[in-house]
C-alpha positions, -999 to +999 in steps of 0.1 A: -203-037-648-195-059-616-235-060-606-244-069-649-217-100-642-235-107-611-271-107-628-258-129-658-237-156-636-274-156-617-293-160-647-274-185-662-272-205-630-310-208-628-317-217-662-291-251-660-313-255-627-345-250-646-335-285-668-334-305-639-334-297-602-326-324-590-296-320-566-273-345-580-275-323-615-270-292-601-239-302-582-229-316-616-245-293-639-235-258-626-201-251-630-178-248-601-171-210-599-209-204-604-220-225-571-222-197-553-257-183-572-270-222-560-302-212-537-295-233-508-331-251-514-314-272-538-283-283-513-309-304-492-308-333-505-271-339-517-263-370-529-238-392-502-217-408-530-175-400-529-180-388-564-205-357-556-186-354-521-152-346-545-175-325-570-188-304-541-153-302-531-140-285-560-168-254-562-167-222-549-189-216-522-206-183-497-203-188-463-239-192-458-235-218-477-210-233-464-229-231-432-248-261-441-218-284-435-236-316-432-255-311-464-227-298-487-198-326-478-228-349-480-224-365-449-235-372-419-238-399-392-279-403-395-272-404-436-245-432-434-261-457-414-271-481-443-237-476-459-212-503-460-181-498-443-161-495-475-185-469-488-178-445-458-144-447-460-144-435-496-167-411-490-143-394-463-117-395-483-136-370-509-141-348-480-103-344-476-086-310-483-073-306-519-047-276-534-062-241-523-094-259-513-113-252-474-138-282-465-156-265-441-163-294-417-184-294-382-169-316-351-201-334-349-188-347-388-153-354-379-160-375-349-184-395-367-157-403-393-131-409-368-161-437-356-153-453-389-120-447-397-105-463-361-113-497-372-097-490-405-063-483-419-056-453-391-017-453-407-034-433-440-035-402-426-028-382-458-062-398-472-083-384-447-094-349-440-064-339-415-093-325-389-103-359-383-071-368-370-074-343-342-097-370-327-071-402-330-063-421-301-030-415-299-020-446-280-035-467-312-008-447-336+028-469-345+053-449-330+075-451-361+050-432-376+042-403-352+062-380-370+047-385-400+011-378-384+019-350-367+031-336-405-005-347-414-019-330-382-001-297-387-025-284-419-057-288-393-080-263-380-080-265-346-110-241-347-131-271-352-125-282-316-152-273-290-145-260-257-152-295-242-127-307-263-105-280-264-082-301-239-067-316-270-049-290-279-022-292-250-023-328-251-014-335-286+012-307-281+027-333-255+029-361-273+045-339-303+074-328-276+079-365-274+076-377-311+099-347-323+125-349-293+119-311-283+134-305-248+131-274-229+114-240-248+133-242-278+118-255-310+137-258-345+128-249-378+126-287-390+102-290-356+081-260-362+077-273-399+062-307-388+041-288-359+023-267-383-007-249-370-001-268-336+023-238-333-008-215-330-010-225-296+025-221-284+031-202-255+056-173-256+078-185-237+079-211-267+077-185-293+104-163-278+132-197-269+131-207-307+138-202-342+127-172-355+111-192-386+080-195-360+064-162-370+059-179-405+040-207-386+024-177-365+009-161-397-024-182-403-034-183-372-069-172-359-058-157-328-033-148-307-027-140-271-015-106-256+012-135-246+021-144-277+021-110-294+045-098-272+070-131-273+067-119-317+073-091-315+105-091-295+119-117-324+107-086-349+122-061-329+159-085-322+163-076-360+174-119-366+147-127-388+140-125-431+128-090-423+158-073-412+161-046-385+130-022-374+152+008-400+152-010-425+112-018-424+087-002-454+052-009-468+067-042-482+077-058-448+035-051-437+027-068-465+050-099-462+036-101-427+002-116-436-021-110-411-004-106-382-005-065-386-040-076-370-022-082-338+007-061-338+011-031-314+024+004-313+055-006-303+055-023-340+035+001-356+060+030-345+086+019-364+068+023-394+067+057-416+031+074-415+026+071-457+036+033-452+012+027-433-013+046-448-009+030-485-007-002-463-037-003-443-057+011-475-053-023-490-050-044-460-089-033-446-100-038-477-089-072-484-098-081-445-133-073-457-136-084-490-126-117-478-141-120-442-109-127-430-110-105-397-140-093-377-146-058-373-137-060-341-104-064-348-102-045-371-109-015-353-088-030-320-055-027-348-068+008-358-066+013-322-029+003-320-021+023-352-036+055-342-018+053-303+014+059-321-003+097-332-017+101-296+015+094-281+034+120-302+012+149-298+011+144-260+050+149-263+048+176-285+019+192-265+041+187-234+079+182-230+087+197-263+070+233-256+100+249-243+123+240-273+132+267-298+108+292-281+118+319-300+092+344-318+101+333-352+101+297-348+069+296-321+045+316-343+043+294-371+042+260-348+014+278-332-005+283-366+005+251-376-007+234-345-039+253-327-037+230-302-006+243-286-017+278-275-045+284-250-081+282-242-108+282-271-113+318-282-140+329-310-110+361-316-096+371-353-068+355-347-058+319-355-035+314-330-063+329-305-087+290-316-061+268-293-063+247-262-041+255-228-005+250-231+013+236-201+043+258-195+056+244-161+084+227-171+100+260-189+122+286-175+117+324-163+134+334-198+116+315-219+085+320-199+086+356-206+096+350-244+062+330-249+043+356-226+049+385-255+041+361-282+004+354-266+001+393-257+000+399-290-023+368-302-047+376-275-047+408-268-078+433-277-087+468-269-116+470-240-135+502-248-148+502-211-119+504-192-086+529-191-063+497-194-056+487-227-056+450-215-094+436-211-106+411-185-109+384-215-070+390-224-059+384-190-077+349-188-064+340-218-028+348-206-027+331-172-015+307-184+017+325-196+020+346-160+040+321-139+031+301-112+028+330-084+014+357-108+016+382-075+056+377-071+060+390-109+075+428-108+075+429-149+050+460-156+029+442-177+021+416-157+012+443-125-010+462-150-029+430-155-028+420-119-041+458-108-071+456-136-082+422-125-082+436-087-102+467-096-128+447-115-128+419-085-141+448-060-166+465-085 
């Protein structure tokens, strides 16, 4: 059914193209949730007015598309040149982000607008796309209205920035300590509100000093640094926030998280039950995909985190844990239940015979001989060549299970191994 809608919302795309391909009908013509069948052929020659700048604006577009910035937002320096100054202006203002709308814009754009815009009206901030503002001089700015454009600069991308200007960053942080009075490492919620995404790049020492409304600010970000994670997580795990204590946590507190499961770690993820997280992540990858929110590579880096939590228990149970309740009754069934926790691989009858070594150091005489009667009997087979009931094969397997000094033991079974080992050494 999905691939038949797919085939008719193509169809019916390229027919409306067929009646005139020129681009200024398609971008017209086509309707906005049906932009994406568009061939980008048809996206070359856009038409630089504010009116098909605001109708791009409005469709729905692929990434590839997208990709080809200059040409969808219909503008660019080298297009502009014969425009009057007036003309630009508009025309940047229908590049500006509108209600659940991403403008996809290039830094090569935005600094060409801020060309314009700096010898214009640079108090509008609301009327521009709030990228461009990234690129103000900050000196030229009214300081009775700094507040109000850092409110404007908090819904920016600061992805756009390229490492040579990636300086920015810190400095506009600066001059927002200053604007919004913040002294020392503590921000407040009315602060972190007019920061915005600036908070993306708080340190965590920042993160950790203040209001524990930051992890809302810490939600859409596009990264975050092993720094970071850690300063969020110790505000998850200090219980003070909308999400309660680590007890109290289900499927539903994952899910009001956003995508910050993408950075959490086990110390997180262990406080989680294993069916939460497993109807969780279900719909979380999914979505991640479906929407190219996350690369793969995180992805798997938060499978990673997830799956440490699984590690980490069966190391304990493989290790400190195998002396507990070592009694006949209790250790046979863990032993079918878990074939890891009995010895070396073993192609027997048995079950309990297909297992991996079991470290018994940390257990006592007593309980060393209690497990020694339980592997006699799991690995123990007749050997037709020899008088001893007890064949070379069995005693590997129960070395394990023979203490540390096997020559010191005095219990007969142990010496009847020892003695058939000996013979079989010399022969």
């Amino acid at each position: 059914f999905g691939s038949a809608c797919l085939v008719t919302s193509l169809s019916v795309s390229l027919q409306i193209i067929a009646v005139n391909s020129s681009s200024d009908a398609i971008i017209t013509n086509v309707p906005d949730l049906m932009a994406t069948e568009i061939p980008r052929i048809f996206l070359l020659d856009v038409p630089q007015s504010s009116a098909a700048a605001q109708a791009v604006n409005r469709k729905k577009w692929k990434h590839e598309q997208v990709r080809q910035a200059s040409v969808l937002q219909g503008f660019t320096c080298s297009r502009i040149q014969s425009f009057s100054t007036s003309k630009v202006l508009s025309l940047i203002r229908g590049c500006r982000r509108r209600a659940n709308q991403t403008l996809v814009l290039q830094e090569s754009q935005l600094t060409c607008m801020h060309h314009y815009i700096k010898s214009a009206d640079l108090s509008a901030f609301s009327q521009y796309p709030a990228e461009v503002l990234i690129y103000y001089n900050y000196s030229m700015i009214d300081r009775s209205l700094c507040r109000s454009y850092f409110s404007s600069l908090g819904v920016a991308n600061f992805s756009v920035l390229s490492s040579t200007l990636s300086f920015k960053k810190q400095t506009l942080f600066n001059h927002a300590r200053g604007c919004l009075g913040i002294s020392g490492v503590s921000i407040s919620r009315d602060q972190l509100d007019v920061l915005g995404s600036m908070s993306c790049f708080l340190s965590g020492e920042y993160i950790q000093s203040s209001d524990p409304y930051v992890l809302e600010k810490l939600k859409p970000c596009v990264d975050l640094s092993a720094e970071q994670i850690s300063a969020l997580e110790s505000i998850l795990l200090g219980g003070n926030t909308s999400y309660g204590p680590s007890d109290s946590w289900n499927r539903a507190t994952l899910e009001s998280l956003d995508l910050l499961p993408l950075y959490l770690t086990a110390n997180i993820w262990s406080k989680f039950t294993q069916a939460n997280k497993q109807r969780f992540l279900k719909t979380f990858i999914r979505d991640l995909r479906k929407n190219d929110k996350a690369s793969e590579t995180k992805i798997l880096n938060m499978m990673n985190e997830v799956n440490k939590i699984s590690r980490v228990k069966i190391k304990r149970s493989a290790g400190e844990n195998h002396c507990r309740n070592t009694t006949e009754s209790t250790l046979i069934p863990m032993f079918l239940k878990e074939p890891l926790l009995l010895t070396k691989t073993y192609n027997g009858n048995s079950r309990s015979q297909r297992a991996s070594a079991l470290s018994l150091t940390s257990c006592s005489s007593e309980k060393k001989s209690i497990l020694f009667s339980i592997a006699q009997n799991a690995f123990n087979t007749t050997n037709t060549r020899s008088t001893n009931p007890v064949s070379i094969t069995t005693y590997q397997l129960l070395q394990n299970y023979l203490g540390n000094n096997t020559h010191t033991h005095t219990d007969s079974r142990h010496t009847a191994l020892l003695r058939d080992q000996e013979r079989r050494d010399r022969g």
